[in-house]
Structures are given as structure tokens and as C-alpha cells.
FIZA-382977 format. One record per residue (C-alpha): x, y, z; residue number from 1; residue in one letter. Coordinates in pm, 1 decimal. Example, Ala and Ser with C-alpha at 12.3 -4.5 7.8 and 13.67 -1.06 7.14 Angstrom:
<rs>
x: 1230.0; y: -450.0; z: 780.0; num: 1; residuo: a .
x: 1367.0; y: -106.0; z: 714.0; num: 2; residuo: s .
</rs>
This chain:
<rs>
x: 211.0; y: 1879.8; z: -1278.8; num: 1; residuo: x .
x: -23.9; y: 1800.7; z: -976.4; num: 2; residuo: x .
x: -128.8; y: 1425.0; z: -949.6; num: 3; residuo: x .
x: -442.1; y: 1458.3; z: -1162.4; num: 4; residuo: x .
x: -270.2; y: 1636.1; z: -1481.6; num: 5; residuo: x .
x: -28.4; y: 1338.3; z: -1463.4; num: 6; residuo: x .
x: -290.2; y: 1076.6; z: -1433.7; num: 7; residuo: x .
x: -502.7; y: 1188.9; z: -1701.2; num: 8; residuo: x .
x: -179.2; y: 1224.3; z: -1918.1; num: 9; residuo: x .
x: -131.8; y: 883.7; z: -1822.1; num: 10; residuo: x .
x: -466.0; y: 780.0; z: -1957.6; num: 11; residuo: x .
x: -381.8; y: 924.1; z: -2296.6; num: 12; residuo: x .
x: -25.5; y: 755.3; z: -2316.9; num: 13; residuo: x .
x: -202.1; y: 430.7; z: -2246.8; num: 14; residuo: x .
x: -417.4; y: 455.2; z: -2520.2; num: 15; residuo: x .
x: -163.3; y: 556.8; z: -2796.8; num: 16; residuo: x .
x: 109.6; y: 316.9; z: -2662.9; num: 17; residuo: x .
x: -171.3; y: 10.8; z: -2624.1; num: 18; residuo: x .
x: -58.1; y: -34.2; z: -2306.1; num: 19; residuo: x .
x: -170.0; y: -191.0; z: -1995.4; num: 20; residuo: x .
x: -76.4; y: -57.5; z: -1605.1; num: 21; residuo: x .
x: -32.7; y: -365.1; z: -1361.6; num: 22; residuo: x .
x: 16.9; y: -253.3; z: -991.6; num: 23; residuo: x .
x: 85.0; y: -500.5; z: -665.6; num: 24; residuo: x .
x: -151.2; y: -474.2; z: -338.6; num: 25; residuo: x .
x: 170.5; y: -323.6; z: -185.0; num: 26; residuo: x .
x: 179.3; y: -43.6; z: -428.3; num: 27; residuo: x .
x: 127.4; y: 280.1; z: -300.6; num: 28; residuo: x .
x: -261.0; y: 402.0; z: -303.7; num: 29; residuo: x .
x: -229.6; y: 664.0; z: -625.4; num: 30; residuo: x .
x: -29.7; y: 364.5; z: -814.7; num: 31; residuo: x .
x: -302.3; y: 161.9; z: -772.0; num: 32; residuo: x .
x: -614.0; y: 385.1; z: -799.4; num: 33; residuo: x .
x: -438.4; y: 453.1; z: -1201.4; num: 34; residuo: x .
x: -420.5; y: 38.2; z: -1264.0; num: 35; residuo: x .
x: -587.3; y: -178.4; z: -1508.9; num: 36; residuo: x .
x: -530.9; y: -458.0; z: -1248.3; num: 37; residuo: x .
x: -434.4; y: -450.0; z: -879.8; num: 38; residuo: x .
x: -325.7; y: -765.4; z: -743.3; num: 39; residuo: x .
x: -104.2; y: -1035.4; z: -617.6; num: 40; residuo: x .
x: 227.8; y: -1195.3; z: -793.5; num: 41; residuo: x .
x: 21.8; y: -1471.8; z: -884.0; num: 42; residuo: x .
x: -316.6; y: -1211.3; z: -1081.0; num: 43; residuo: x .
x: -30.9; y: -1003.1; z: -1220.1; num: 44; residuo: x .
x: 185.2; y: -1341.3; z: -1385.3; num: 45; residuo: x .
x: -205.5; y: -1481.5; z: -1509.5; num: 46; residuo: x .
x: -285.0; y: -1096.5; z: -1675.8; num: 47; residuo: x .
x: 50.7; y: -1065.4; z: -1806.3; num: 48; residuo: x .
x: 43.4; y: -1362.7; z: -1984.1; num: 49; residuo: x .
x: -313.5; y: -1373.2; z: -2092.4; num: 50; residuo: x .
x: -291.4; y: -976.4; z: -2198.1; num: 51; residuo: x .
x: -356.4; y: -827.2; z: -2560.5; num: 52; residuo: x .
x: -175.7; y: -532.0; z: -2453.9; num: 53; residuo: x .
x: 188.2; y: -414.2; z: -2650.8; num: 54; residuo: x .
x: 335.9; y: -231.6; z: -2327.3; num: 55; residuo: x .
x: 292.0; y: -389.0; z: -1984.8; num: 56; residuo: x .
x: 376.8; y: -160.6; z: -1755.1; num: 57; residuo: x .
x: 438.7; y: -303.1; z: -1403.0; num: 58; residuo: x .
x: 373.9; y: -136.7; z: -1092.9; num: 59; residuo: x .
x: 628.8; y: -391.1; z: -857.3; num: 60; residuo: x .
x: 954.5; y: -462.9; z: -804.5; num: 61; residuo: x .
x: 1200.7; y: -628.5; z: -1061.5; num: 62; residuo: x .
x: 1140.0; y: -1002.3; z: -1015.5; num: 63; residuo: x .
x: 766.5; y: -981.6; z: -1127.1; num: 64; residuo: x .
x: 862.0; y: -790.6; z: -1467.3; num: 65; residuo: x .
x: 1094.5; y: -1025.6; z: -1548.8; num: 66; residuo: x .
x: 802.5; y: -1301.6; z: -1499.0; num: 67; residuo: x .
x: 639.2; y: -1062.4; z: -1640.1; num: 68; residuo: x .
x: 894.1; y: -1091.2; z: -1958.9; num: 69; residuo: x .
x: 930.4; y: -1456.0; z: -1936.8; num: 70; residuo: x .
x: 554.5; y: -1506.8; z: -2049.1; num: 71; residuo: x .
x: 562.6; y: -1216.9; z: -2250.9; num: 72; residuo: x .
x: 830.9; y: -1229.3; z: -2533.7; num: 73; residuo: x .
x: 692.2; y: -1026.7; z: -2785.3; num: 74; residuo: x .
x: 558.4; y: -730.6; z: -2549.7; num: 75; residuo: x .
x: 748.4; y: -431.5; z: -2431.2; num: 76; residuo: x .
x: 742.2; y: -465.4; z: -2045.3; num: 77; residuo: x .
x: 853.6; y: -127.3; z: -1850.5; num: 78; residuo: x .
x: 927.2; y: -95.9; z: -1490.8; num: 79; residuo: x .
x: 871.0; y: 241.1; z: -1373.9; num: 80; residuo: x .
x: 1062.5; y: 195.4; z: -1032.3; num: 81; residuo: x .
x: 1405.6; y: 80.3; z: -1217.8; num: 82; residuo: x .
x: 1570.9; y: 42.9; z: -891.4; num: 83; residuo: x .
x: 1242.0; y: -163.5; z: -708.2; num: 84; residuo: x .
x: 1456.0; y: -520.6; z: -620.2; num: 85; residuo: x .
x: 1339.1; y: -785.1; z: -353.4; num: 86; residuo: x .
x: 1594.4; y: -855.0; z: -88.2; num: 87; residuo: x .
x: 1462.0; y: -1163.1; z: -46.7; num: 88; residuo: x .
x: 1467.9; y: -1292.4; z: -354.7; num: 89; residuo: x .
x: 1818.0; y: -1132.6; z: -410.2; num: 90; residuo: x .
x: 1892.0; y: -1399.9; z: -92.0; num: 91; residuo: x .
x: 1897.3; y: -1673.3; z: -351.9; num: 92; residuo: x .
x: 2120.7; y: -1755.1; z: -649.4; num: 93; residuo: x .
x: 2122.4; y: -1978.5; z: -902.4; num: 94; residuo: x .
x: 2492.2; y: -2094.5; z: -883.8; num: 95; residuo: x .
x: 2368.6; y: -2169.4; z: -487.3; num: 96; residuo: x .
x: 2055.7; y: -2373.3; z: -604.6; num: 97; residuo: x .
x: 2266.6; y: -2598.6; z: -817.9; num: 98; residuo: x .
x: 2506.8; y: -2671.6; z: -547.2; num: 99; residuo: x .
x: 2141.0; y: -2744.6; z: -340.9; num: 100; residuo: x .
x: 2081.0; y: -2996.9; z: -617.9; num: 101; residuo: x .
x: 2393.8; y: -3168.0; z: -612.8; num: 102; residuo: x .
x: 2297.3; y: -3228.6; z: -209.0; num: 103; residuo: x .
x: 1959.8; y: -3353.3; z: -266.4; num: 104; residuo: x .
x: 1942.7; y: -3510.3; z: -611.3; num: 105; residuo: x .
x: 1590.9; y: -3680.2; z: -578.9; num: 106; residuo: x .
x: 1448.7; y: -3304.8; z: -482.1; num: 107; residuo: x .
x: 1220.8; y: -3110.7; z: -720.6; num: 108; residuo: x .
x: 1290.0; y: -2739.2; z: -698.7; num: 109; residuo: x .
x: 980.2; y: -2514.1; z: -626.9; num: 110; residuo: x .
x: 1118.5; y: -2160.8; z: -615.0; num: 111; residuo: x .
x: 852.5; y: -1929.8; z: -481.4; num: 112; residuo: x .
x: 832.5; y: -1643.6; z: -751.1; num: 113; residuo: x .
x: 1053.7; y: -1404.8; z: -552.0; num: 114; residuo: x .
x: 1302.4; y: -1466.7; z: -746.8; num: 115; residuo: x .
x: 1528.0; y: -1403.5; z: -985.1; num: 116; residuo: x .
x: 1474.5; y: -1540.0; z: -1398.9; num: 117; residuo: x .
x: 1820.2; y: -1667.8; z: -1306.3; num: 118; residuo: x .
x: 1690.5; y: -1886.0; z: -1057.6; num: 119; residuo: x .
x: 1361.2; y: -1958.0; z: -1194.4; num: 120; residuo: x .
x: 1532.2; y: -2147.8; z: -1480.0; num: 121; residuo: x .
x: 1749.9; y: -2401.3; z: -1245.8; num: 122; residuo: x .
x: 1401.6; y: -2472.0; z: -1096.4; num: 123; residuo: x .
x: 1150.5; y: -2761.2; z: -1129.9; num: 124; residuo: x .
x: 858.6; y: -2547.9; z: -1046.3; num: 125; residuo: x .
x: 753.5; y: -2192.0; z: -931.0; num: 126; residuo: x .
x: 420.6; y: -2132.7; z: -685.7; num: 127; residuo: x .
x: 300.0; y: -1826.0; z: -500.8; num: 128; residuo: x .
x: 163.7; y: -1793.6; z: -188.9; num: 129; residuo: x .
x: -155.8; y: -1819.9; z: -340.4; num: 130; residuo: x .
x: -104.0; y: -2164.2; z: -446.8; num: 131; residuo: x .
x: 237.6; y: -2285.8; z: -290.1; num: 132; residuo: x .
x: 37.5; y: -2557.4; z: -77.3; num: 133; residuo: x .
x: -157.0; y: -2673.9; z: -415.5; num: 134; residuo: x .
x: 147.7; y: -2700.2; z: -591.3; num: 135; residuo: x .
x: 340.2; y: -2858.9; z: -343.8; num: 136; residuo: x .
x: 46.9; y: -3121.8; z: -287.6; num: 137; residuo: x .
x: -4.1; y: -3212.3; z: -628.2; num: 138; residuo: x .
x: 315.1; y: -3232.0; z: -752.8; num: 139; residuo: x .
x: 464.4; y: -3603.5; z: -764.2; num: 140; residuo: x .
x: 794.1; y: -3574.6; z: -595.0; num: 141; residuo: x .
x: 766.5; y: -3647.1; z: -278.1; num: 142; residuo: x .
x: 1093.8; y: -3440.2; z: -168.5; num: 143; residuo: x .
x: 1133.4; y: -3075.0; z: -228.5; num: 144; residuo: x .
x: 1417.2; y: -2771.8; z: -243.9; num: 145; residuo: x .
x: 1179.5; y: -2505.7; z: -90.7; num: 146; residuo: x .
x: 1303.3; y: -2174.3; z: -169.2; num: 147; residuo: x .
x: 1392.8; y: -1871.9; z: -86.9; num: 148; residuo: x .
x: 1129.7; y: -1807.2; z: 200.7; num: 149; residuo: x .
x: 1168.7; y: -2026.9; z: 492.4; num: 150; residuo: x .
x: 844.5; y: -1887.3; z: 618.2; num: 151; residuo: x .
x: 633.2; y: -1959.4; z: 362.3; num: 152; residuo: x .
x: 826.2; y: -2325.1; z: 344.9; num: 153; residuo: x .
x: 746.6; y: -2361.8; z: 675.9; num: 154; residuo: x .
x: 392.3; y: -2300.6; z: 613.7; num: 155; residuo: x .
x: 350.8; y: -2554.5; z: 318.0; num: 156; residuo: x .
x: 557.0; y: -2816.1; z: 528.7; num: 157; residuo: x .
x: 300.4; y: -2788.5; z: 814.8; num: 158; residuo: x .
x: 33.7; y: -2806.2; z: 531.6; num: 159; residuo: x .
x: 191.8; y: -3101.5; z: 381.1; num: 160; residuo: x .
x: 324.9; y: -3330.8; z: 606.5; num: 161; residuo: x .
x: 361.2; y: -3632.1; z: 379.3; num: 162; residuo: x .
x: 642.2; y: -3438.6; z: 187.2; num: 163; residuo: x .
x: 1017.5; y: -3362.8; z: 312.2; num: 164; residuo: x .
x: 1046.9; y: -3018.2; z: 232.8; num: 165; residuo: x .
x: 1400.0; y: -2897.7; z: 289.9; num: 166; residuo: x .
x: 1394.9; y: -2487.5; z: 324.3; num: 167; residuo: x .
x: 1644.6; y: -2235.8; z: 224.0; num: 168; residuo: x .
x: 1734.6; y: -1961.5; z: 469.3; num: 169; residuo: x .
x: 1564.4; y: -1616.8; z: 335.7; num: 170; residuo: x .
x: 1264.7; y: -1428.6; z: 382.3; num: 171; residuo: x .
x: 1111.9; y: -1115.8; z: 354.1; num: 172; residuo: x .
x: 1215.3; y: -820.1; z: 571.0; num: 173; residuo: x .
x: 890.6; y: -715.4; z: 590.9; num: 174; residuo: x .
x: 725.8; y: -955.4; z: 717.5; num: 175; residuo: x .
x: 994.5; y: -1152.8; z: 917.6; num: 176; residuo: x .
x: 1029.4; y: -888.4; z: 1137.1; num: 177; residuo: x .
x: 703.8; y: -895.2; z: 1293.3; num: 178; residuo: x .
x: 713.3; y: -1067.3; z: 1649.3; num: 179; residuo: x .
x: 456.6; y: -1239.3; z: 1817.1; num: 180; residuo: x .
x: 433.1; y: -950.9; z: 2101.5; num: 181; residuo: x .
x: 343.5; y: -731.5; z: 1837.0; num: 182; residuo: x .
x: 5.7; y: -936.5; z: 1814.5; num: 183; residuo: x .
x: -96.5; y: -991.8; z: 2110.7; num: 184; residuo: x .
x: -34.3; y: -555.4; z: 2219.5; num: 185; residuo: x .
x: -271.6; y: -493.8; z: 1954.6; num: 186; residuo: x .
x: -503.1; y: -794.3; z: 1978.3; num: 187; residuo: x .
x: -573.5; y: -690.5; z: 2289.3; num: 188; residuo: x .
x: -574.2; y: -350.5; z: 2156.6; num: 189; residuo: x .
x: -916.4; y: -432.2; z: 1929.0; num: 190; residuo: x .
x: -1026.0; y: -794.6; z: 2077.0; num: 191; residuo: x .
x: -1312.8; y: -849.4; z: 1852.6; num: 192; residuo: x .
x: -1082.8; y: -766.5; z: 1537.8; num: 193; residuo: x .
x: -969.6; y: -1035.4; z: 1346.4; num: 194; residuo: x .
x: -617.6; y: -1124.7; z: 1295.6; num: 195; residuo: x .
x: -479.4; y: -1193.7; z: 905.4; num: 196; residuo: x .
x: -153.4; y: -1294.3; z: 843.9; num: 197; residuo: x .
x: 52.9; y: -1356.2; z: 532.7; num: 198; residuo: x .
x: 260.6; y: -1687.1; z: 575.7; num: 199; residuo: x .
x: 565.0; y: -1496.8; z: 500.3; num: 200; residuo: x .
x: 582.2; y: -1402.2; z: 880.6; num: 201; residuo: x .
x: 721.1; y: -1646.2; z: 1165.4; num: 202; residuo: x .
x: 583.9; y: -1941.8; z: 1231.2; num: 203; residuo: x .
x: 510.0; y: -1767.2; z: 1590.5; num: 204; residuo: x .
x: 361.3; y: -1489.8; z: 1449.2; num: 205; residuo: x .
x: 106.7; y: -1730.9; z: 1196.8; num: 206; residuo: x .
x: 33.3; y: -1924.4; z: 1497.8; num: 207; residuo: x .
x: -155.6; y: -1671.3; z: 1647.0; num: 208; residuo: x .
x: -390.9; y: -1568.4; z: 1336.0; num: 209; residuo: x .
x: -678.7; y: -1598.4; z: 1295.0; num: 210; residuo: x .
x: -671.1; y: -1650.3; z: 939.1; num: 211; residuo: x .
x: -304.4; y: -1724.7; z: 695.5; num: 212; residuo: x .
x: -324.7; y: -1598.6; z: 335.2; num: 213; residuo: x .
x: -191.0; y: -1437.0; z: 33.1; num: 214; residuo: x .
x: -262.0; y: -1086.9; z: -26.0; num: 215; residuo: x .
x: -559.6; y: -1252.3; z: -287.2; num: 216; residuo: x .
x: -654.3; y: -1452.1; z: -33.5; num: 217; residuo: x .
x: -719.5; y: -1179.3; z: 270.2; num: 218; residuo: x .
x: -915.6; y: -1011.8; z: 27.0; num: 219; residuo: x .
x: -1116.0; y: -1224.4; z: -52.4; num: 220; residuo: x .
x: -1116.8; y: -1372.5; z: 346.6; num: 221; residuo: x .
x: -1253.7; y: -1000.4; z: 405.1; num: 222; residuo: x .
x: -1534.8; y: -949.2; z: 174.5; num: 223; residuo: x .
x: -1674.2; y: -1267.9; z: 252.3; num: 224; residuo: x .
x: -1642.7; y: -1253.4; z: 620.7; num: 225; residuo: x .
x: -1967.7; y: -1129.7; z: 829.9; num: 226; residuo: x .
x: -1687.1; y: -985.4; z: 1063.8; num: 227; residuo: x .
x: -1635.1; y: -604.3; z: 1124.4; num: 228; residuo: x .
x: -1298.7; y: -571.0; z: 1242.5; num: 229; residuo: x .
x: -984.8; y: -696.9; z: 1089.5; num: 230; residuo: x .
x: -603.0; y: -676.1; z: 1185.5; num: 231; residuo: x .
x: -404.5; y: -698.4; z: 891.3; num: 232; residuo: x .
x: -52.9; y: -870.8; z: 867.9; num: 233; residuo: x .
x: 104.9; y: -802.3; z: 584.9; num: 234; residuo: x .
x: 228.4; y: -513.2; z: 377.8; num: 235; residuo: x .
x: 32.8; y: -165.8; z: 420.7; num: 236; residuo: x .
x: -93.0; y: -108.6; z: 118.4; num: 237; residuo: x .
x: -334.1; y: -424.8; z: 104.0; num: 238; residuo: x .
x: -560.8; y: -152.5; z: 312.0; num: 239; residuo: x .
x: -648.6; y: 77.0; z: 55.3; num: 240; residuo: x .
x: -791.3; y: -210.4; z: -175.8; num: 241; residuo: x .
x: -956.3; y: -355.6; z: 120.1; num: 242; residuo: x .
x: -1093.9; y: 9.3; z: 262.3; num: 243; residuo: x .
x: -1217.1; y: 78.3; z: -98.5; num: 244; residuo: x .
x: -1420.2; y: -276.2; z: -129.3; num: 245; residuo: x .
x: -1548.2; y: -286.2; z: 193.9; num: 246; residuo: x .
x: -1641.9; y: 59.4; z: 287.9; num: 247; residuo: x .
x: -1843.2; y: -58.3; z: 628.4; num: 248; residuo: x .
x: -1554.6; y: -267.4; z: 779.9; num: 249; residuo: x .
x: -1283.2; y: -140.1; z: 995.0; num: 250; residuo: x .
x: -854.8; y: -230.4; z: 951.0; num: 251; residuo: x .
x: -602.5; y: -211.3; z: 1170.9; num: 252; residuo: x .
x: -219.9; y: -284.3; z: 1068.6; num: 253; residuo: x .
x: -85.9; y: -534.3; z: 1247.2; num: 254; residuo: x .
x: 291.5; y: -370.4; z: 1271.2; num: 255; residuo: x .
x: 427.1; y: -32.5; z: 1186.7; num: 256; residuo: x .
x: 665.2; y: -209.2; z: 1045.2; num: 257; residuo: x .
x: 500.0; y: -347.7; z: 807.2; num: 258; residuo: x .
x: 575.2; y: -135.6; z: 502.1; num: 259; residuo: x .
x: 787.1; y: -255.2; z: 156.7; num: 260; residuo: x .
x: 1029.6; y: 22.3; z: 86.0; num: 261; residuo: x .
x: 1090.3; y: -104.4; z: -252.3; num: 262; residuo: x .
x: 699.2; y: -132.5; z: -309.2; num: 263; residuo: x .
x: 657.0; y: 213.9; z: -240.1; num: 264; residuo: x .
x: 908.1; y: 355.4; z: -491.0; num: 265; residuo: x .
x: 668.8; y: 319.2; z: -766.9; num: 266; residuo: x .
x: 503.1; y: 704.6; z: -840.1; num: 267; residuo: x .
x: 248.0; y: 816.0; z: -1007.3; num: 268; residuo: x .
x: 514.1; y: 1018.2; z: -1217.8; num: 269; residuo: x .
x: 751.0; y: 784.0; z: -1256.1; num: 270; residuo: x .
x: 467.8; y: 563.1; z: -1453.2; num: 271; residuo: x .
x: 417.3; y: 868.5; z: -1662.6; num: 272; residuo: x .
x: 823.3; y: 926.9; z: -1729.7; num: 273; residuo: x .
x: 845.7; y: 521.8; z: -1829.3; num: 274; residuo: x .
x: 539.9; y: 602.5; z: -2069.4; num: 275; residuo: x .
x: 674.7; y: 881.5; z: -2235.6; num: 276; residuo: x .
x: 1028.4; y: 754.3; z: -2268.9; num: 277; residuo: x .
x: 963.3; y: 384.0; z: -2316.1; num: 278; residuo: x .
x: 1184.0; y: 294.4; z: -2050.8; num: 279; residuo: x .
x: 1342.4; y: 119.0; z: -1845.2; num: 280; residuo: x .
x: 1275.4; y: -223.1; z: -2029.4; num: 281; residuo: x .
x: 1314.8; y: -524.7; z: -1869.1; num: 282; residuo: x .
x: 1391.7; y: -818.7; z: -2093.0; num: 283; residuo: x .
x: 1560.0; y: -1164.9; z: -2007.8; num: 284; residuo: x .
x: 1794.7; y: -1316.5; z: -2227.8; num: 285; residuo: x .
x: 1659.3; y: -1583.7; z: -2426.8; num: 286; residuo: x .
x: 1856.1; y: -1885.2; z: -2294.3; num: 287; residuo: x .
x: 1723.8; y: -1795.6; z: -1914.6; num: 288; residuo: x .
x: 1392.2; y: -1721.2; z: -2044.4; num: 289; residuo: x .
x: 1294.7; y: -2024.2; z: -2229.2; num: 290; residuo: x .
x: 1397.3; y: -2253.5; z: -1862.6; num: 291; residuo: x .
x: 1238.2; y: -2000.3; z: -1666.6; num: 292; residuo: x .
x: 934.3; y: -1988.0; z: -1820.8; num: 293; residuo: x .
x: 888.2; y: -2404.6; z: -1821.2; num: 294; residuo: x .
x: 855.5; y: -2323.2; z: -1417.5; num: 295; residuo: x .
x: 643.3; y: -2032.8; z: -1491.8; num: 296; residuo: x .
x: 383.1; y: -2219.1; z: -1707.8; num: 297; residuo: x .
x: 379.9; y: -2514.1; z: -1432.7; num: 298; residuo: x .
x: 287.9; y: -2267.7; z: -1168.2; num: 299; residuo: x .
x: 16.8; y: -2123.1; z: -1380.7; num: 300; residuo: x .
x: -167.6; y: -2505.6; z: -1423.0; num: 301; residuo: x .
x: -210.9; y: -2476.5; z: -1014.8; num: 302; residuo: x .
x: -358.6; y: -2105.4; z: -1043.1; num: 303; residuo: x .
</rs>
């Protein structure tokens, strides 16, 4: 079947199945152009929770349908892309974050949601980088267990000065691979672009941005921006959103490098195959889920 016999046998599966298609920025463009949403780990948790839908089928990697299956017991959540994992969150464990505990015992634990359930449920907290700095500010401890992304630590440290913020040692590939030469060759490449960068990338790399955001937050940087031109630091497939919304404005990737194997193992035909045989399911056993989601829900009051 070519890609439009699958989609519109997609369409029909959705319908029977009362199902709704959830798909990352990252996602490849077909993925997303067959979505009922398209957005960021932080849209995707709020839909997922707030959905009427029996099937959620999400178009990610493995740590957002398990938040995904946290909030939403009683639904059927699929993950088309069964082998889609997160090396960085898969740079954290929960047996590790208790021993992190034991060193700082005054420390509230924010675990960014790239993360395991496991490790969701031996936190205090969970953020995204859509709200990570909110969180962080509002919450009353006044010192945190920052994990897994020392980037994106770093970020809300400089943000939030007042609070000792001890980091654990991961990050993304991705973006932690980007170097600061890399953005100044193509800055000077396209000088009146202007440069957007996700905070999971070195603090070297952030420090020569123009602007520091989610994936939410570039977007919406971009389509209110009178600017023409934009470099864009973080995972390729932000630009087909972005292209589609702002038809008149120009992007430029920041990195070749800047592409999420695991994001792009999601097909259109595998979302089709998951439909039709109900599977994979992701589910989280119940004495993970019930802690997990407490950190969940505390992230959601700082959407």
C-alpha cells in the first residue's frame, strides 16, 4: 500500500477503535501530517490525560507512553515504534536516584520527563523543558536532585540562582553533540537568521542563541517573531511544523547532526500495523504507576 491507502485506512481504524494519534515535533513529517496533536512532551502528557479517546496511540519513544499510561489507566495506549527508547533517559535509574537521596537528604527530586515510570516514582516532581524553570522556581525546596539532563539543569540553575541544584551526568545525544563552532560556521553562513536553541545543548552552544526554548516554545518564538530567518537548534523535524505554519519565513538547521534516530522510527505503517493488531501496549504496573503519576500530576499544576 502507497502512503495514502495507508493513511486513509488509518482514518477508518481511528474511528472504529475511538482512538486518538499523538505524534512529537521530532516525528517524522508523514507521522505528523496523520496526528490529532503534534507537540511537545509536555502538549502530549496535558492531551493524554485530558483525552476522551479509548486508544492513544503515541507517535514517540517509550518514556512518553508510559506517561502516557501513568495518567491514563483505563485507556489502551499503543506505541507503534516498540523499540523507540531514549538513551538519555535510559542514563538514569531508579536504584541510582535513591542512592542520590541518601547523599542529599534535604533535596527534592525533579526528574525531567525523560525518564523512565521507574524513576518517575522515586521522584518529588517531574517538569519539561517547557516549564522546568517554573517548576523549579515555585517549588519550596530550596535544594534540588536535577535529573537526568545536565544541560537542561544547567539551564534552570543559571535561571534560578537562589536554588542549589545538584545535576546528574546525562543528556541527550542529539543535542549534546552540537559544538559551539557549529554556530558560528553557519551564523555566519545566514547573519541576519536567527539562532534557536533547545536548552538540552551545551551551555556553550545556548550561550550563543539568540533565543533558548522547548520545541513549544520555538514555535511559538517563530510565529510571533517579525523576523524572516531562523536557525533552528534542535531536532529536525520541528521544521516541518514550523515550514507548514509559517509559509513566508525561511529555516535553516543548525547541525546535521541534529536528527533523533529513535524519533524517526515511527512510520506511517507501523501506526497502521499497531491499529490493526492492537499492539504493542504499553502499561506500567500499578505499584510504579500510582508514585509516578503523584510527580506527573505536580508537573501538570506548572503547565
Amino acid at each position: 500500500m502507497d502512503t495514502p491507502a495507508l493513511v486513509q485506512e488509518i482514518a477508518k481504524l481511528r474511528h472504529q477503535k475511538e482512538a486518538i494519534i499523538l505524534a512529537h515535533n521530532y516525528q517524522n513529517d508523514e507521522v505528523q501530517d496523520l496526528a490529532d496533536v503534534v507537540g511537545d512532551s509536555l502538549a502530549l502528557s496535558q492531551t493524554a490525560a485530558k483525552s476522551e479517546a479509548k486508544v492513544i496511540v503515541f507517535c514517540g519513544v517509550h518514556f512518553m507512553a508510559e506517561s502516557a499510561a501513568i495518567l491514563s489507566p483505563e485507556k489502551t495506549v499503543l506505541l507503534p515504534a516498540e523499540n523507540a527508547g531514549c538513551p538519555m533517559a535510559d542514563m538514569a535509574d531508579a536504584s541510582e536516584v535513591l542512592k542520590w537521596r541518601e547523599r542529599y537528604p534535604k533535596a527534592a527530586v525533579v526528574a525531567y520527563i525523560n525518564t523512565s515510570a521507574a524513576v518517575k516514582a522515586v521522584s518529588d516532581y517531574c517538569c519539561t523543558s517547557a516549564n522546568a524553570v517554573k517548576l523549579v522556581k515555585s517549588i519550596p525546596e530550596s535544594e534540588i536532585i536535577f535529573l537526568p539532563d545536565q544541560n537542561l539543569g544547567s539551564f534552570v540553575a543559571r535561571q534560578v540562582p537562589e536554588k542549589n541544584i545538584h545535576l546528574w551526568p546525562g543528556y541527550c545525544l542529539t543535542h549534546h553533540q552540537v559544538n559551539p563552532e557549529e554556530v558560528k560556521i553557519i551564523k555566519e553562513l545566514h547573519p541576519d537568521a536567527i539562532i534557536l536553541t533547545h536548552p538540552e545543548c551545551r551551555p556553550e552552544v545556548t550561550a550563543l542563541a539568540d533565543f533558548i526554548g522547548s520545541t513549544s516554545q520555538i514555535v511559538k518564538f517563530v510565529k510571533s517573531s517579525s523576523s524572516q530567518k531562523f536557525i533552528i537548534g534542535t531536532e529536525m523535524g520541528i521544521i516541518h511544523g514550523l515550514q507548514k505554519e509559517n509559509p513566508g519565513k525561511t529555516f535553516y538547521l543548525l547541525s546535521k547532526g541534529l536528527v533523533c534516530p529513535n524519533m524517526k522510527q515511527t512510520t506511517v505503517a507501523k501506526v497502521l500495523k499497531s491499529l490493526q493488531t492492537m499492539k504493542p501496549v504499553i502499561q506500567v504496573p500499578p505499584e510504579i504507576r500510582i508514585k509516578a503519576e503523584q510527580a506527573l500530576n505536580r508537573m501538570l499544576e506548572f503547565a
